[in-house]
C-alpha positions as a LaTeX table, in Angstrom:
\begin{tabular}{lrrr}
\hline
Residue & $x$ (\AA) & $y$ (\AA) & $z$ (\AA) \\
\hline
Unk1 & 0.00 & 0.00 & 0.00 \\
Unk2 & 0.87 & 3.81 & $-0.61$ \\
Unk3 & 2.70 & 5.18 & 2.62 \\
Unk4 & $-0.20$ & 7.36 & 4.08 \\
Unk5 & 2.03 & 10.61 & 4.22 \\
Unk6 & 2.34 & 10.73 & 0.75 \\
Unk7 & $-1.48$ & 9.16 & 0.26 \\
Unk8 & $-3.14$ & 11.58 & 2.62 \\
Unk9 & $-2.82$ & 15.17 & 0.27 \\
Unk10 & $-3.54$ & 13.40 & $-2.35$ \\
Unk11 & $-7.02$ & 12.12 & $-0.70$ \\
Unk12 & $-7.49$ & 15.64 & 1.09 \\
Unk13 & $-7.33$ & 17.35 & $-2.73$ \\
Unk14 & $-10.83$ & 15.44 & $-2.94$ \\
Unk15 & $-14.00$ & 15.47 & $-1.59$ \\
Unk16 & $-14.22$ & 13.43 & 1.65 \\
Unk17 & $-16.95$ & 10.97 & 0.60 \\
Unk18 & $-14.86$ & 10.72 & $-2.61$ \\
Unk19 & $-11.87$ & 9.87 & $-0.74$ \\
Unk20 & $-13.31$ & 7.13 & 1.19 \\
Unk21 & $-14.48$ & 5.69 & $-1.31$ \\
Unk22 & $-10.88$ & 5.75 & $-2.47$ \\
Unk23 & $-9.76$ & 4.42 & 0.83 \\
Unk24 & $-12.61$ & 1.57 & 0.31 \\
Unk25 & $-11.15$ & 0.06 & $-3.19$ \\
Unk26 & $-7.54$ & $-0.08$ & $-1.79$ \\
Unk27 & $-8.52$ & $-1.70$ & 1.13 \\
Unk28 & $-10.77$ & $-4.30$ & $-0.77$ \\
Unk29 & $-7.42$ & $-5.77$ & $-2.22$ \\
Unk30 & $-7.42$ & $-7.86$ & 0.81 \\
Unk31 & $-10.30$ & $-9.59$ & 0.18 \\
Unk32 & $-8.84$ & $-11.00$ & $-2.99$ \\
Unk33 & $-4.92$ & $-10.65$ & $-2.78$ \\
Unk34 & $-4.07$ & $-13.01$ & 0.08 \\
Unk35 & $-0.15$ & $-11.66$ & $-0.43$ \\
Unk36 & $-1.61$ & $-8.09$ & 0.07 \\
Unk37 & $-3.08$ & $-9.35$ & 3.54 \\
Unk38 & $-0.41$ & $-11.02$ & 4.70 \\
Unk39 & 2.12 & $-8.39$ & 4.26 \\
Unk40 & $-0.35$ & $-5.73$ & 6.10 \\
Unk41 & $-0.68$ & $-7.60$ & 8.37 \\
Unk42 & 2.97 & $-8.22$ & 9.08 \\
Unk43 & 3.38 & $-4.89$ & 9.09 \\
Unk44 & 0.07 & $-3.37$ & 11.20 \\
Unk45 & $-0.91$ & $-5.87$ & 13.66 \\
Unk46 & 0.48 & $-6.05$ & 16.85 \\
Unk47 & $-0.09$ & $-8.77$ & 19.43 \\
Unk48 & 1.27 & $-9.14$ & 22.55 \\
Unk49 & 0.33 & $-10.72$ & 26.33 \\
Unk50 & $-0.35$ & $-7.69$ & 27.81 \\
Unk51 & $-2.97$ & $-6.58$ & 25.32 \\
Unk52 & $-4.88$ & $-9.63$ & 24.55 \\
Unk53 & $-8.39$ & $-10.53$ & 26.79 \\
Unk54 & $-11.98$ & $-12.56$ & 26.62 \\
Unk55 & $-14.66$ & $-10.81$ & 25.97 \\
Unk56 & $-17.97$ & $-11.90$ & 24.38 \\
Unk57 & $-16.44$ & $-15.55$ & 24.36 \\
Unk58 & $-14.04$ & $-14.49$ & 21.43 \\
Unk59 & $-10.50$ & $-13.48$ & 22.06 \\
Unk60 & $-9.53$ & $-9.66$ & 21.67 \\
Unk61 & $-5.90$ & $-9.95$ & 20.45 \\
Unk62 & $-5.82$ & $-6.05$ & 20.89 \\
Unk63 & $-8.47$ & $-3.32$ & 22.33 \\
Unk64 & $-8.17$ & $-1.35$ & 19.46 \\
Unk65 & $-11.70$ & $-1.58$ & 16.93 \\
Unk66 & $-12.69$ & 0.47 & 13.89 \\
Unk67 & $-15.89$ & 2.29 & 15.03 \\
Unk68 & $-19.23$ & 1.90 & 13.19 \\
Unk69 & $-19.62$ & 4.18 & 9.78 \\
Unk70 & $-16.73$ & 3.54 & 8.15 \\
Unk71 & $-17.36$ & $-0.09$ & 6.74 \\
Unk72 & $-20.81$ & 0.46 & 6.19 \\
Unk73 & $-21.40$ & $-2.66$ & 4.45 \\
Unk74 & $-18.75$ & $-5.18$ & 5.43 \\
Unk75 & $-16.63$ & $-5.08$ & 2.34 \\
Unk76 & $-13.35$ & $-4.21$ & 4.44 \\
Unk77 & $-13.25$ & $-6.74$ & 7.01 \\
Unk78 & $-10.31$ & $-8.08$ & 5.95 \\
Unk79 & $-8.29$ & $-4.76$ & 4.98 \\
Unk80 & $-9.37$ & $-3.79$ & 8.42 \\
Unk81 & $-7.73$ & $-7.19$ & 10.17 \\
Unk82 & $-4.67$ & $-6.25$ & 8.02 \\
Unk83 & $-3.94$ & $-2.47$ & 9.49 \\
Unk84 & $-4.24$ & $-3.71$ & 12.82 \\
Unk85 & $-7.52$ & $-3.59$ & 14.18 \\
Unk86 & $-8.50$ & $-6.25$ & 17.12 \\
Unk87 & $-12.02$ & $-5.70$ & 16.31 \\
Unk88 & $-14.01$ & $-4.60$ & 13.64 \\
Unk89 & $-17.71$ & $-2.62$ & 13.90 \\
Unk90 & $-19.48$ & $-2.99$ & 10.95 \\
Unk91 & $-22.80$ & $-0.88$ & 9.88 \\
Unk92 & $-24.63$ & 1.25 & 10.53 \\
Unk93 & $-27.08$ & $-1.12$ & 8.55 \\
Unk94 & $-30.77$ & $-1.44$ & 8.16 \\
Unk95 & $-33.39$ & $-3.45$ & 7.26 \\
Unk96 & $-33.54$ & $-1.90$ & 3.43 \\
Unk97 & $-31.14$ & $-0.21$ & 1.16 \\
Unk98 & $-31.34$ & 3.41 & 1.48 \\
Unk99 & $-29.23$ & 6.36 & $-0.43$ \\
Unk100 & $-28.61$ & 8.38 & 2.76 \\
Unk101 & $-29.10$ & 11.96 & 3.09 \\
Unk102 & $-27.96$ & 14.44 & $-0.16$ \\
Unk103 & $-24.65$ & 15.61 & $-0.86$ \\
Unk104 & $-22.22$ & 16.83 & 0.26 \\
Unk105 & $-22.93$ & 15.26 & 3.38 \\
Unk106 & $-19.34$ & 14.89 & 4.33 \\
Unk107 & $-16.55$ & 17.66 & 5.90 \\
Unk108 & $-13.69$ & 17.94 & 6.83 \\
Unk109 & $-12.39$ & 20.17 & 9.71 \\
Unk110 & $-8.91$ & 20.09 & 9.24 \\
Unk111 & $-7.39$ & 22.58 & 11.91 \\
Unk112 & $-9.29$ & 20.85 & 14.42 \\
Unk113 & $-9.02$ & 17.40 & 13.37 \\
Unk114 & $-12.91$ & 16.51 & 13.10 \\
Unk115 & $-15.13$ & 15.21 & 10.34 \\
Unk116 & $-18.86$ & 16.67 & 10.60 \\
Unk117 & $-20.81$ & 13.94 & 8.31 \\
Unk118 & $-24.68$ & 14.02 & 8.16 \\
Unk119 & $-24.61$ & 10.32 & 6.46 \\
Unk120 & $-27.97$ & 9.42 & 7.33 \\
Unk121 & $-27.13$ & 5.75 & 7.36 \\
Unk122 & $-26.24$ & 5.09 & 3.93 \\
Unk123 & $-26.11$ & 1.41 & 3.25 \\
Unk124 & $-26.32$ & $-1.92$ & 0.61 \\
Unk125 & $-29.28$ & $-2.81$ & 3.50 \\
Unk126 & $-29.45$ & $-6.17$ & 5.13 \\
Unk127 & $-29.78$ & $-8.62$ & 2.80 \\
Unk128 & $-26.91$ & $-7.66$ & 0.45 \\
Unk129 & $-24.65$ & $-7.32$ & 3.85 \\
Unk130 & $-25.71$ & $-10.85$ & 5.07 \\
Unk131 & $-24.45$ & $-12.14$ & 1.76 \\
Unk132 & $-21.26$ & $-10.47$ & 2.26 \\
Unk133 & $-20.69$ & $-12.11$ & 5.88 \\
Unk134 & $-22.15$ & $-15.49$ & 5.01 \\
Unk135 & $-19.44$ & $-15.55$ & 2.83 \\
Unk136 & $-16.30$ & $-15.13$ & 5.07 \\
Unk137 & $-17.66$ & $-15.53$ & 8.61 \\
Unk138 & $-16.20$ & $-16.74$ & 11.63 \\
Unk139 & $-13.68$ & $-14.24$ & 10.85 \\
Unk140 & $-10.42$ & $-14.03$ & 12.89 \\
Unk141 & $-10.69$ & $-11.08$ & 14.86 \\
Unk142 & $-14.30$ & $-10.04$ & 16.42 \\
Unk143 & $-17.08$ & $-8.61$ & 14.36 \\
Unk144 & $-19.61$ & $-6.39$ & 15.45 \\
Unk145 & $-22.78$ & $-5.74$ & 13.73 \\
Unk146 & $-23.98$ & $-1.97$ & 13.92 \\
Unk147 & $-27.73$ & $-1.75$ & 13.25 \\
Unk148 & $-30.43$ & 0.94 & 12.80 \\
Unk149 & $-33.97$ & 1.43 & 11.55 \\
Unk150 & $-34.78$ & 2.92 & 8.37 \\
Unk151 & $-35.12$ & 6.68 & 7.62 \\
Unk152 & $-39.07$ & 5.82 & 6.48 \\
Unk153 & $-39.90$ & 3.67 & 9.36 \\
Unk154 & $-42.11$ & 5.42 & 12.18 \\
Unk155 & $-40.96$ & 5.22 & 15.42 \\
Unk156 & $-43.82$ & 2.91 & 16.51 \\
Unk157 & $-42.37$ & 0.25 & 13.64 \\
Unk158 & $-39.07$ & 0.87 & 15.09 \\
Unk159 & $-38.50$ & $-2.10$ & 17.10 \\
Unk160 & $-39.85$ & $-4.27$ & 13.88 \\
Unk161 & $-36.85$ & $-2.57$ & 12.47 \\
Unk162 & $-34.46$ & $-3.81$ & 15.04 \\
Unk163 & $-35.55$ & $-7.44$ & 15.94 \\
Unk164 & $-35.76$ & $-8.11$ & 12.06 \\
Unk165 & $-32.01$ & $-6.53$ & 11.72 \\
Unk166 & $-30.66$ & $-9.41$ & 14.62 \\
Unk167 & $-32.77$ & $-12.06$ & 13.24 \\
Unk168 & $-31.25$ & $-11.89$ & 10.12 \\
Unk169 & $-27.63$ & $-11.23$ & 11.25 \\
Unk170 & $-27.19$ & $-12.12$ & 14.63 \\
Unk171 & $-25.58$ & $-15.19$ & 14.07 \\
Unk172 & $-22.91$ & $-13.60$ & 11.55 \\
Unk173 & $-21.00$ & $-11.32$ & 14.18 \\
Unk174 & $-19.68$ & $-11.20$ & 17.58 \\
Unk175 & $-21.72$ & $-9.03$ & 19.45 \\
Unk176 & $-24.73$ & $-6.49$ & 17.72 \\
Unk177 & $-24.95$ & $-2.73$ & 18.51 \\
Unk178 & $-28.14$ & $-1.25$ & 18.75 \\
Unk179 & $-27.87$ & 2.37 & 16.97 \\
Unk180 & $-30.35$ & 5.53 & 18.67 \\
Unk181 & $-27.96$ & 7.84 & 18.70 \\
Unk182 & $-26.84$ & 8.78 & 15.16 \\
Unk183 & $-28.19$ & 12.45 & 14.59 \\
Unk184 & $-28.16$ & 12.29 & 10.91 \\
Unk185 & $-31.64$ & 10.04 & 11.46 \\
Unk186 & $-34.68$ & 12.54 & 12.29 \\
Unk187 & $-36.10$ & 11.59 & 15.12 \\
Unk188 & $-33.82$ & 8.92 & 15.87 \\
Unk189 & $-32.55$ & 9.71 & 18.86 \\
Unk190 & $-36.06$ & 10.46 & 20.53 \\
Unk191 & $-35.79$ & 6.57 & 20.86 \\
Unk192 & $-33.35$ & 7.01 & 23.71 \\
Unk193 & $-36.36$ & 6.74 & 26.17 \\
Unk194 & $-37.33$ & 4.41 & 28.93 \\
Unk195 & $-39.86$ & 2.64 & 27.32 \\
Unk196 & $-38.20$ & 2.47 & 23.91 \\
Unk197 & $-35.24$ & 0.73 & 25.59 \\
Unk198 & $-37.38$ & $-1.29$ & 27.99 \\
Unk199 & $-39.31$ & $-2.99$ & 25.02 \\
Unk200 & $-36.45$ & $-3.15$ & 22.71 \\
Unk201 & $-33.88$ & $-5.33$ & 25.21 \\
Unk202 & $-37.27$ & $-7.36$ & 26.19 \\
Unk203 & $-37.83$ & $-8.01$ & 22.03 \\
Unk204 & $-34.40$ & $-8.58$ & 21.27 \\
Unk205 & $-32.69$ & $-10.41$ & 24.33 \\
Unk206 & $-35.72$ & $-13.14$ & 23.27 \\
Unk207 & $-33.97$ & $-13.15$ & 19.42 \\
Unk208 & $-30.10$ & $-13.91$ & 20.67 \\
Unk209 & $-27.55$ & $-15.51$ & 22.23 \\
Unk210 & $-25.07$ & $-12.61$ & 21.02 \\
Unk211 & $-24.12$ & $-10.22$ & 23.16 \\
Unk212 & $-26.52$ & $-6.96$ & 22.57 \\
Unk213 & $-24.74$ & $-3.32$ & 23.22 \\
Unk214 & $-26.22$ & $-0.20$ & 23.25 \\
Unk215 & $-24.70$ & 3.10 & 22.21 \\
Unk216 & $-25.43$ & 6.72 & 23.46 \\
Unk217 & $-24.91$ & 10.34 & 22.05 \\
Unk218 & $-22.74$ & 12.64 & 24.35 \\
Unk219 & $-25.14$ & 15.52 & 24.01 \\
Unk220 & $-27.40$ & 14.17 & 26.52 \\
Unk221 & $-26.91$ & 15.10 & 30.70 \\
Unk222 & $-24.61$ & 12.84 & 32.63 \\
Unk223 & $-27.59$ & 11.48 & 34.78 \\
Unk224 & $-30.10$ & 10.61 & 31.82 \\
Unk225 & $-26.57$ & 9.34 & 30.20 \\
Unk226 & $-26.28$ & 7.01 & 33.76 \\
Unk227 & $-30.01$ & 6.31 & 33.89 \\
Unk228 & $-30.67$ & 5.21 & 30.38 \\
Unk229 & $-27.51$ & 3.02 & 30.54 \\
Unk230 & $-28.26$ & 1.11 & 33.39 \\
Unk231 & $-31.49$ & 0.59 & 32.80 \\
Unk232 & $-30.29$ & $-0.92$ & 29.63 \\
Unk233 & $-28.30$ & $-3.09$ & 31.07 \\
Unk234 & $-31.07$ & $-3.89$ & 33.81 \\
Unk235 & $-32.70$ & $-5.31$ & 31.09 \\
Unk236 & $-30.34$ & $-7.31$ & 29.43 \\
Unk237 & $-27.88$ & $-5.25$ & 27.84 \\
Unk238 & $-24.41$ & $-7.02$ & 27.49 \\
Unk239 & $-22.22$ & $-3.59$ & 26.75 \\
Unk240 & $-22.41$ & $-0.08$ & 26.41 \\
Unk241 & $-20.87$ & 2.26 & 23.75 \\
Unk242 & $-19.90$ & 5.92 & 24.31 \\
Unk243 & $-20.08$ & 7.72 & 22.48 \\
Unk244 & $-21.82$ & 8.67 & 19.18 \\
Unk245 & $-21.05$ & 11.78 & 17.54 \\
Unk246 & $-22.19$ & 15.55 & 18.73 \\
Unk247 & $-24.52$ & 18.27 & 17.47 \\
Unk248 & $-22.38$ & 20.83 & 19.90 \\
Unk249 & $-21.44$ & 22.71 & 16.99 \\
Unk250 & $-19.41$ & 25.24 & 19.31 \\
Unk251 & $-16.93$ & 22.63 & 18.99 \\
Unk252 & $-15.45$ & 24.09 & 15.93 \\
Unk253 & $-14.77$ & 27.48 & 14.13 \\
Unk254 & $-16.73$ & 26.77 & 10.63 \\
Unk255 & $-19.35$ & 24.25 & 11.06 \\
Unk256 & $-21.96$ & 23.31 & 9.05 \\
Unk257 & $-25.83$ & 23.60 & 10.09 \\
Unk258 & $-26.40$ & 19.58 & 9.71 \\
Unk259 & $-24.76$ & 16.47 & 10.93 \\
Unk260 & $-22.52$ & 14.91 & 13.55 \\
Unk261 & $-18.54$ & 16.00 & 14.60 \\
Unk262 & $-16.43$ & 13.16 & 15.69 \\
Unk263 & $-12.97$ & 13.56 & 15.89 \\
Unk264 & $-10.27$ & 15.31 & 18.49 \\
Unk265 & $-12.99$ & 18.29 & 19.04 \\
Unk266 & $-14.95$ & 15.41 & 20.55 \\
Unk267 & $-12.36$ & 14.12 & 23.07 \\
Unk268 & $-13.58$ & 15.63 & 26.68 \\
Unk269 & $-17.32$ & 15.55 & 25.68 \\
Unk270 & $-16.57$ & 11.98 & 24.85 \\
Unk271 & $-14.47$ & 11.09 & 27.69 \\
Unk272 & $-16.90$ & 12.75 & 30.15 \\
Unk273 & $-19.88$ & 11.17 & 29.44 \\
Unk274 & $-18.37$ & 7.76 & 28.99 \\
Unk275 & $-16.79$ & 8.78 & 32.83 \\
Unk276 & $-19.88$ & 9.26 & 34.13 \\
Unk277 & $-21.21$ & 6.12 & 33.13 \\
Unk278 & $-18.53$ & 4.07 & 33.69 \\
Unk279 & $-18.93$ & 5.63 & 37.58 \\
Unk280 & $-22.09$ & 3.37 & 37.71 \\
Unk281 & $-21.73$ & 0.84 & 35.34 \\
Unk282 & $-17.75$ & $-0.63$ & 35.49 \\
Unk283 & $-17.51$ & $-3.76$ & 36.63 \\
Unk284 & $-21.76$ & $-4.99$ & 35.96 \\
Unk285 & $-20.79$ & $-4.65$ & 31.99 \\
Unk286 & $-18.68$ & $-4.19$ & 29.61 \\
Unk287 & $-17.85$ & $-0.96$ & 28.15 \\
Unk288 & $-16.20$ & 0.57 & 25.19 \\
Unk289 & $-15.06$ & 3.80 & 24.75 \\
Unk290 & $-15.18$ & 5.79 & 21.29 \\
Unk291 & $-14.79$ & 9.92 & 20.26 \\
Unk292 & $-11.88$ & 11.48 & 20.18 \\
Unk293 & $-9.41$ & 8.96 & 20.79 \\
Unk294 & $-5.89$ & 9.68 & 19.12 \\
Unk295 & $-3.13$ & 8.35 & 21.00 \\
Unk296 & $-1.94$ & 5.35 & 23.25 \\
Unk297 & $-2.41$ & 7.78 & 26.05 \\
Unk298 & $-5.89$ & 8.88 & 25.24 \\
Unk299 & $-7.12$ & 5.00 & 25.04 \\
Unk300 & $-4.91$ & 4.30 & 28.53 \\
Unk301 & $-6.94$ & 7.36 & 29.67 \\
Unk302 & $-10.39$ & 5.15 & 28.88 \\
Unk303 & $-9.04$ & 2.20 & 29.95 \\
Unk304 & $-8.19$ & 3.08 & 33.24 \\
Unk305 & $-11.88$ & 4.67 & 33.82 \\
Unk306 & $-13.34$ & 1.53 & 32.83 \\
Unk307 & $-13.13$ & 0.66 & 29.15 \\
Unk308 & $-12.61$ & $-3.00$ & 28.62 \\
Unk309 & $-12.34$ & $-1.87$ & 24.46 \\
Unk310 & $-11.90$ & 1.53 & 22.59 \\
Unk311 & $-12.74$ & 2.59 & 19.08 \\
Unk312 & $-11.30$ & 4.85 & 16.39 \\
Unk313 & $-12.31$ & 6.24 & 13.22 \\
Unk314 & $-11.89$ & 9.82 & 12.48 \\
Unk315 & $-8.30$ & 10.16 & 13.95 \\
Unk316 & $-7.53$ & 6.86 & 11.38 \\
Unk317 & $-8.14$ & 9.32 & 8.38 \\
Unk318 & $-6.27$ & 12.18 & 10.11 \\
Unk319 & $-3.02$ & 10.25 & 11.04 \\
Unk320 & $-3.18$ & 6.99 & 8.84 \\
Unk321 & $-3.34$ & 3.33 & 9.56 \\
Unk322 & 0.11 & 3.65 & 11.70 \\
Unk323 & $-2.16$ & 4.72 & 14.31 \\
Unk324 & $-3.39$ & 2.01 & 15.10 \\
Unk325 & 0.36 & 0.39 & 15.88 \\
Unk326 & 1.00 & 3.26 & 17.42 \\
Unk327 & $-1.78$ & 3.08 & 19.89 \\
Unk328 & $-1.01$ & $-0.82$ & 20.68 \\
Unk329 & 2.58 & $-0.40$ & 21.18 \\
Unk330 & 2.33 & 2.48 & 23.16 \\
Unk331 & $-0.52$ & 0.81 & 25.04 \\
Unk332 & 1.88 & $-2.13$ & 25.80 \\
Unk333 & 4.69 & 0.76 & 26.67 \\
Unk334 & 2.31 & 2.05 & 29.15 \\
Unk335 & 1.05 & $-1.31$ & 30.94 \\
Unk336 & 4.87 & $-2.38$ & 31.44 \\
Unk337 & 5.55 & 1.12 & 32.95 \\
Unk338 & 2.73 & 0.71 & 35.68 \\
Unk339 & 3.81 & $-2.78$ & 36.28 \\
Unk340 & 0.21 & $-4.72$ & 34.72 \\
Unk341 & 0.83 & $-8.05$ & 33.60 \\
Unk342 & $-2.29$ & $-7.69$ & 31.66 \\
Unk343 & $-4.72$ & $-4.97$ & 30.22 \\
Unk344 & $-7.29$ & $-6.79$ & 32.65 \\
Unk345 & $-5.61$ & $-5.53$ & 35.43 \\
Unk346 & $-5.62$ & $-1.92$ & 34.17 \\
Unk347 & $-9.48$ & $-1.91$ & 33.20 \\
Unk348 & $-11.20$ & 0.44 & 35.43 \\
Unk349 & $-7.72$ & 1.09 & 37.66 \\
Unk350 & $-8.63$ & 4.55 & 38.54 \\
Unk351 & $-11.88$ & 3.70 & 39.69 \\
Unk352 & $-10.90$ & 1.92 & 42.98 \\
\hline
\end{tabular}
């Protein structure tokens, strides 16, 4: 592959949706080029005792995932495996193919390190993305599946949406994500209500086996944040994610009027919320931490308050796949220096 400094103006010259898609063919060699894989992943993946844990009955060989939205429809699993990544989030997907919102839909803030994307769950829909993971699943780091309802569905039919989404792909990841907290979806994250969540675990929990996660916005107050999430997990929640991207468009100097920032402007909002819920919830669940992350010291930062996994995505088009090395070997660095035999031990450290 291209070295990513001299890949990365050529990709900013372009339109950020363009450049994914870039991004998206390179990375599909790997599903066909087994030499391109292997030398990737020779390169990118890092493994080491310190870093590897069971979660979800599957073996993390690292905590480092892609976060949801930037394989929207599983066709860069492997490419993915081969940069690094000890997990992989799929999705968001729904029940039907939909375009997505119009564009652009997509920008970049490049002083501040932050995408603002209004997506609006673009996908191939659930059918098309089965196909794709019937055809390479089990898969040999963990999958999860990132689902959401369609644009068109009411939010009565909203829980149709979701039980229909795990029925048909449950059995084709590690874990499944339930998605209410996108705000490129209107309405969507109205759904992050008491009763929503109390008859969507109740629906789903009676679909699967899998492990069922939720994920919050960090726009919401640290008590509904701590409320919402435990009453998740009250009722049968496996995991929490946090967090989703913001509509706090104070965060940056130009923004646009629609859509979601993630990226380093989203760090302390992140890091907050996830805090506060980690306060109540470490050590009854397991949670990931996602927004803003950038740095082996940034994802020590979430481990320590709690984070069994972390998440990147915006900060991987900012400073390239060496990032995610980066992270793990400074990760390792970090865990020697504070004398942890294992990441386990590290998990939710500041918290007693």
């Amino acid at each position: 592959m291209i070295p990513y400094e001299r890949l990365k103006p050529l990709l900013f010259k372009l339109q950020p949706e363009t450049a994914h898609h870039v991004v998206e063919t390179l990375l599909r060699t790997a599903n066909v080029c087994p030499s391109a894989f292997n030398h990737w992943t020779s390169k990118h993946f890092v493994t080491h005792e310190l870093l590897a844990q069971e979660l979800f009955g599957r073996s993390f060989l690292n905590p480092v995932g892609l976060a949801a939205g930037f394989d929207k429809n599983a066709t860069m699993i492997r490419g993915m495996q081969a940069l690094g990544f000890g997990f992989t989030e799929i999705g968001t997907v729904t029940p039907k193919p939909q375009a997505g919102n119009p564009k652009p839909r997509m920008f970049r803030h490049i002083e501040e390190e932050t995408i603002q994307n209004a997506m609006g769950f673009n996908n191939d829909g659930m059918l098309k993305v089965q196909k794709r993971l019937k055809e390479r699943y089990p898969f040999t780091t963990p999958i999860g599946v990132n689902i959401g309802k369609n644009k068109l569905t009411s939010d009565a039919d909203a829980i149709n949406d979701y039980t229909t989404l795990i029925k048909a792909l449950h059995h084709l990841g590690d874990y499944i994500v339930i998605n209410i907290s996108s705000p490129n979806t209107p309405g969507l994250r109205d759904l992050q209500n008491e009763t929503f969540i109390t008859n969507l675990f109740e629906a789903s929990k009676a679909l699967t086996e899998k492990p069922i996660l939720l994920k919050i916005a960090p726009d919401m107050e640290a008590q509904q944040a701590v409320d919402l999430t435990s009453l998740a997990v009250e009722k049968g929640a496996d995991g929490i994610i946090a967090t989703n991207t913001t509509i706090d468009y104070s965060l940056v100097k130009h923004p646009k009027d629609i859509g979601g920032l993630s990226g380093a402007v989203l760090k302390d909002k992140s890091f907050e919320l996830f805090d506060a819920v980690a306060a109540e919830l470490y050590g009854k669940t397991v949670l990931i931490s996602a927004g803003g992350i950038d740095s082996a010291e940034e994802a020590y930062r979430r481990i320590k308050a709690g984070a069994s996994l972390v998440q990147i995505f915006t900060a991987l088009i900012f400073k390239g796949p060496e990032l995610i090395r980066d992270i793990n070997t400074g990760l390792i660095k970090l865990l020697q220096d504070d004398g942890y035999s294992n990441i386990t031990e590290a998990i939710g450290s500041d918290r007693s």
